[in-house]
C-alpha positions, 0 to 999 in steps of 0.5 A: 717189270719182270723178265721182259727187257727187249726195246720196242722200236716203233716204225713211226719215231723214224723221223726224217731230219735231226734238229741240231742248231738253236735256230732249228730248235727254236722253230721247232719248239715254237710249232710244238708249243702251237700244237701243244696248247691246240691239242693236249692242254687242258682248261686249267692248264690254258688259264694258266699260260695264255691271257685273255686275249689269247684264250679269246683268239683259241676259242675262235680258232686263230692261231696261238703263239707261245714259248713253253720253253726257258731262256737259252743256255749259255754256253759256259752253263752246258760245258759246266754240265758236260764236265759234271757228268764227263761226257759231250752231249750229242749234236741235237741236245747241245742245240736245244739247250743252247736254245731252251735250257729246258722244256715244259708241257710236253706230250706224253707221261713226263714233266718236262725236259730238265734244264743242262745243269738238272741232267743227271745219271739216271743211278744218281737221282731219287727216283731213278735209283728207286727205279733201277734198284727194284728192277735189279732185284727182280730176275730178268731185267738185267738189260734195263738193269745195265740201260739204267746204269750208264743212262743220262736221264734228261726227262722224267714225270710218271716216266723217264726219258734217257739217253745212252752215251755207251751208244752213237751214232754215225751222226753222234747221236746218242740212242734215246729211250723212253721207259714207263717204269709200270709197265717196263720194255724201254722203247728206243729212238735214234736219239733226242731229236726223234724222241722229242719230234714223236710226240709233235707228231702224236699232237699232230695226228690227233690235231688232223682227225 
């Protein structure tokens, strides 16, 4: 947490493809909620998301279906977000929104993707500006201090996923990071779609060992 604020940037959340429509979202998280209850969840977890039937037929191997995910947002509901906050979302939010309006069981050390009207500036919530208040006070972290500041926070559990509207891309996209506060250094994604996509890819890599 101290001193230490350049990003990581892992040559394996290149991901080729950003998800934009509902449609492809949808797809998407289909397969991942597959992968997840495959790969990460466990018994009691499993109790509680699948029936008997479905546990019978993972325990033999067959194939799972499940939707992790909530109803689609309306419209209205994300322009109401968008307002609230003053911003646009970039292309692959608006699309799984206007998919799921929110996530839950994801890989990795958060909770679950909030819903559009649960999305707030990481300085604005309880335990993002705890988070960047004891930052600002130990020398050094000036530029997680400044990330923090003009973040949208769109996840958080043990960790914090972000995305950072002051940087777009070509495409419109806004650079996404994840940051565990425990250990500091924010590690940077092209944008939401390939922040969300790494974790499919951890579950898948695991799933083919």
């Amino acid at each position: 947490m101290t001193g230490m604020s350049e990003t990581t940037e892992p040559e394996e959340t290149e991901v080729a493809g950003v998800l934009v429509t509902p449609e492809e979202w949808r797809a998407f998280l289909e397969r991942y909620g597959e992968l997840y209850v495959k790969v990460r969840a466990d018994d009691d977890e499993l109790v509680d998301l699948l029936d008997d039937d479905q546990l019978e037929a993972l325990d033999e191997g067959e194939r799972v279906e499940l939707w992790l995910g909530e109803a689609p947002a309306r419209e209205e509901a994300l322009v109401a977000s968008e307002e609230r906050l003053g911003v646009r979302f970039p292309p692959s939010l608006r699309g799984f929104f206007l998919a799921s309006d929110g996530w839950t069981h994801l890989d990795g050390w958060v909770d679950g993707v909030h819903s559009c009207g649960s999305v707030v500036w990481m300085r604005d919530s309880e335990a993002g500006g705890r988070v960047t208040d004891t930052y600002d006070s130990i020398p050094g972290n000036e530029d997680d201090v400044r990330l923090f500041r003009r973040s949208v926070e769109i996840a958080r559990g043990e960790d914090f996923w972000l995305l950072d509207p002051t940087d777009v891309g070509p495409d419109g996209e806004w650079a996404a990071y994840e940051f565990a506060p425990k250990y500091g250094n924010p590690t940077k994604y092209a944008g939401f779609s390939a922040l969300i996509r790494s974790g499919y890819e951890s579950m898948a890599e695991d799933d083919a060992d």
